[in-house]
C-alpha positions as YAML, in Angstrom:
chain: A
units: angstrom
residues:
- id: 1
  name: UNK
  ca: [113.13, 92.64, 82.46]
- id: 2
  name: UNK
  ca: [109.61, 90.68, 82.93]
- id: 3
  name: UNK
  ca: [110.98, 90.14, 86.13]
- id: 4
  name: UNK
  ca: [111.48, 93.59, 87.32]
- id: 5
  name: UNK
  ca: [107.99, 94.06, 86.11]
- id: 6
  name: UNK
  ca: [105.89, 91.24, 87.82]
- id: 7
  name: UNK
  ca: [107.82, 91.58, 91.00]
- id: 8
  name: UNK
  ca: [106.02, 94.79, 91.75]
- id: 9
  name: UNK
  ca: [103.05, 93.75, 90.65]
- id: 10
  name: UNK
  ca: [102.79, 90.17, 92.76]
- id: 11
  name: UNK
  ca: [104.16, 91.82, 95.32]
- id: 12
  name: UNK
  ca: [101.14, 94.66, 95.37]
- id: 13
  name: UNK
  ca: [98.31, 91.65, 94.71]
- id: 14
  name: UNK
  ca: [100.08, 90.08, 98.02]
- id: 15
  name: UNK
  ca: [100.02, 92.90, 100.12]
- id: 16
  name: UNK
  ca: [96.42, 94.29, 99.01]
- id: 17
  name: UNK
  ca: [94.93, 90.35, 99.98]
- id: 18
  name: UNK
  ca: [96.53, 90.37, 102.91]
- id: 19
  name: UNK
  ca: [95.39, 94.11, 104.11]
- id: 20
  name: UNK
  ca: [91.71, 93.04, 103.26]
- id: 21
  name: UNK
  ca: [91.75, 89.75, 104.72]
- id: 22
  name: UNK
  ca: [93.01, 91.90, 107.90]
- id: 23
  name: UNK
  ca: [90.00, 94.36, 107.65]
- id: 24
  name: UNK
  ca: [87.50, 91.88, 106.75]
- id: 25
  name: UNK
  ca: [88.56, 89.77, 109.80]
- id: 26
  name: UNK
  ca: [89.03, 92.63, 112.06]
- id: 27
  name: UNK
  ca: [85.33, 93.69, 110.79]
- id: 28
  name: UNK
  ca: [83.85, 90.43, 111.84]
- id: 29
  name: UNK
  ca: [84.98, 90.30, 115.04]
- id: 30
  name: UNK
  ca: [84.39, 93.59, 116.10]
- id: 31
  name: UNK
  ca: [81.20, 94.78, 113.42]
- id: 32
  name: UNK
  ca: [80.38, 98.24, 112.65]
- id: 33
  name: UNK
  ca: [77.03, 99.10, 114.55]
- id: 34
  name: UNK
  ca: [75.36, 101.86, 112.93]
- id: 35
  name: UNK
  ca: [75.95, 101.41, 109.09]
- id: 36
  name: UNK
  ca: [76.21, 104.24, 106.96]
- id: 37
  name: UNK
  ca: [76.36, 104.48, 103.56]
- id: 38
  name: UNK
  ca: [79.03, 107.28, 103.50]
- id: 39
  name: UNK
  ca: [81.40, 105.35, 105.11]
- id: 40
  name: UNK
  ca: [81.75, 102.62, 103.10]
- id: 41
  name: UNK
  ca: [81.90, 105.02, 100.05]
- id: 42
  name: UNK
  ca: [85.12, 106.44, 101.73]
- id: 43
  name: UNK
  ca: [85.83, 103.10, 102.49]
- id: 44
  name: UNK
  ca: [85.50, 101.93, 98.70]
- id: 45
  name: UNK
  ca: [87.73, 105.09, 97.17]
- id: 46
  name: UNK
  ca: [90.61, 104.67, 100.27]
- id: 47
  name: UNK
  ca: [90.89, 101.28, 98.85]
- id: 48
  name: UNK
  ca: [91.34, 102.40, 95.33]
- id: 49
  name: UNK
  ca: [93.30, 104.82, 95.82]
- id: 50
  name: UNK
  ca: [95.56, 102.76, 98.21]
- id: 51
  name: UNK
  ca: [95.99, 100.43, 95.60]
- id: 52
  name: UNK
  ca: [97.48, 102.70, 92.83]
- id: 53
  name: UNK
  ca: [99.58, 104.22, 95.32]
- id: 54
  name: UNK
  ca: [100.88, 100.75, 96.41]
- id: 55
  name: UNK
  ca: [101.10, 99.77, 92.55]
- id: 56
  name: UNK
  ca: [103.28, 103.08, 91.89]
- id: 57
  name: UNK
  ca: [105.27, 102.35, 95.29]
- id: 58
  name: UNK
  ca: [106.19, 98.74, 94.39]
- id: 59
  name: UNK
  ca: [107.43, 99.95, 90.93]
- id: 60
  name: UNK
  ca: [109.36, 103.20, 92.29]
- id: 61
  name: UNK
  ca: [111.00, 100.64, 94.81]
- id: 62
  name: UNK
  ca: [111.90, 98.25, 92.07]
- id: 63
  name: UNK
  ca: [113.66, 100.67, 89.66]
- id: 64
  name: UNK
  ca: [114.63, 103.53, 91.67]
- id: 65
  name: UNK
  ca: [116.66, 103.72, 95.12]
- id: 66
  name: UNK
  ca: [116.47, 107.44, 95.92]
- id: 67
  name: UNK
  ca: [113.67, 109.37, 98.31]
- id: 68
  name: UNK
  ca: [111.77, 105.83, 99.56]
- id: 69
  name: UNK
  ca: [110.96, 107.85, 102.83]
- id: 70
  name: UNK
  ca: [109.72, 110.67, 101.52]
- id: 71
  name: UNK
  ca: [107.82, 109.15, 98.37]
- id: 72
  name: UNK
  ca: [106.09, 106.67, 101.17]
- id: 73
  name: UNK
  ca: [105.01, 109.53, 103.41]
- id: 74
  name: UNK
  ca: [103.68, 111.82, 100.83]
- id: 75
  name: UNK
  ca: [101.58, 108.60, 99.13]
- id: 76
  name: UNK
  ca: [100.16, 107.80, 102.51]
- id: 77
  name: UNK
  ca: [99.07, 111.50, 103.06]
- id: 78
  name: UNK
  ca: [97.14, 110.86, 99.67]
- id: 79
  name: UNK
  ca: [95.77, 107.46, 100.81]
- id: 80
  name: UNK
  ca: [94.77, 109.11, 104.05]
- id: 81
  name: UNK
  ca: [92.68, 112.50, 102.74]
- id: 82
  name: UNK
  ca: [89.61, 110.71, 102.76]
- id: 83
  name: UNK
  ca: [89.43, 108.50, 106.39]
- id: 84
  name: UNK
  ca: [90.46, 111.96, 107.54]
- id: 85
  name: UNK
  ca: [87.79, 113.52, 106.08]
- id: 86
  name: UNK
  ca: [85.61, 111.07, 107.67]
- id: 87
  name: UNK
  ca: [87.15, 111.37, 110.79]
- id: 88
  name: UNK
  ca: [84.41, 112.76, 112.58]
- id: 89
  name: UNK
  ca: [81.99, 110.46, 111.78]
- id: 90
  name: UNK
  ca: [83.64, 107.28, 112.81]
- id: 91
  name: UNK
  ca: [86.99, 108.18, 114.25]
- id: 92
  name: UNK
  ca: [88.09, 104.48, 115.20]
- id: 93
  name: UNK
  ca: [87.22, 102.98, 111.76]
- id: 94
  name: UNK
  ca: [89.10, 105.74, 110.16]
- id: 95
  name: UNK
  ca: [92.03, 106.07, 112.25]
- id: 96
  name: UNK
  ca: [92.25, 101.61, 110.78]
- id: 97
  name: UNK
  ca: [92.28, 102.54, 107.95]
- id: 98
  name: UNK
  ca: [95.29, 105.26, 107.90]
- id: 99
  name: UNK
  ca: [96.82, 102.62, 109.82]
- id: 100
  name: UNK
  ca: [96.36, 99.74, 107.06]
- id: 101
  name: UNK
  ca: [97.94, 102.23, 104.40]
- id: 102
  name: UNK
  ca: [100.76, 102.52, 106.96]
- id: 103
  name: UNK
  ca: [101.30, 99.22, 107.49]
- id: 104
  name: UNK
  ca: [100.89, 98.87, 103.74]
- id: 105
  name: UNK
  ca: [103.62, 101.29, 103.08]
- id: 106
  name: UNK
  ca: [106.05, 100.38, 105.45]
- id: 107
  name: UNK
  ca: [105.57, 96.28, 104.68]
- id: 108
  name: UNK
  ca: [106.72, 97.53, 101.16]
- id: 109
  name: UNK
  ca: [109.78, 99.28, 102.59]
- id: 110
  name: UNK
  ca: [110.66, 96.33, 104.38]
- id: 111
  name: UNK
  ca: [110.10, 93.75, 101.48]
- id: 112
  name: UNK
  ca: [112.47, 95.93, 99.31]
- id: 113
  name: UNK
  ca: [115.12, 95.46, 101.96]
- id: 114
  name: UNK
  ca: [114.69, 92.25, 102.68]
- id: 115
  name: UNK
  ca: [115.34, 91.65, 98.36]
- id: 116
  name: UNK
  ca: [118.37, 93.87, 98.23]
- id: 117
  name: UNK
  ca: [119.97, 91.76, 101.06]
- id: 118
  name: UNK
  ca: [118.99, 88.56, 99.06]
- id: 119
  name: UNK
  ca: [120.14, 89.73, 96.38]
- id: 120
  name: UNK
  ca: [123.40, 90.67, 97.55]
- id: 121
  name: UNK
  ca: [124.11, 87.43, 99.28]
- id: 122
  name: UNK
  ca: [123.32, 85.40, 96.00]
- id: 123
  name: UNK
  ca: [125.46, 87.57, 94.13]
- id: 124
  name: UNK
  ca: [128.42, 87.50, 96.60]
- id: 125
  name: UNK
  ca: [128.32, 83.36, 96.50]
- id: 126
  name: UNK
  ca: [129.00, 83.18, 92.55]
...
């Protein structure tokens, strides 16, 4: 049981490290020019709210098997009110971030599939 409850959780640390190693990196190479503080206060609540929707992904993944698609599309409408909201302002920076939730949502889909095939296999060799 503690391991159907950490799995979700390492697995959201992993993926939320990763997608801000990927921004931060992405950011360095090619650097906002004009700062502005409004931005980076969408910036700061997309991220939050990215990473209680990845939280309550993970955990839907790990006990439940029905509706992934739709549950994953409706979270990453939620994750992407506010870079659309924004969208005007800086359209490219935006339009990264709806694409990191994406990415975010989707690597989650695949990890879960990837586990129920391992998971088969090992149970198949006993």
């Amino acid at each position: 049981m503690i391991r159907k409850i950490l799995s979700p959780i390492i697995i959201s640390v992993i993926q939320i490290v990763v997608l801000v190693i990927i921004h931060d990196s992405l950011n360095h190479f090619y650097p906002i020019q004009h700062r502005s503080v409004g931005f980076g206060l969408t910036l700061f609540l997309t991220g939050i709210i990215f990473i209680l929707c990845i939280l309550a992904f993970n955990f839907y993944l790990e006990f439940f098997k029905r509706n992934l698609y739709w549950i994953a599309f409706w979270l990453l409408i939620l994750t992407s009110i506010l870079p659309l909201s924004a969208f005007n302002e800086r359209p490219l920076r935006s339009s990264f971030l709806i694409l990191l939730a994406l990415f975010g949502f989707l690597s989650s889909l695949i990890l879960s599939k990837w586990r129920m095939k391992i998971n088969i296999k090992t149970e198949t060799n006993f």
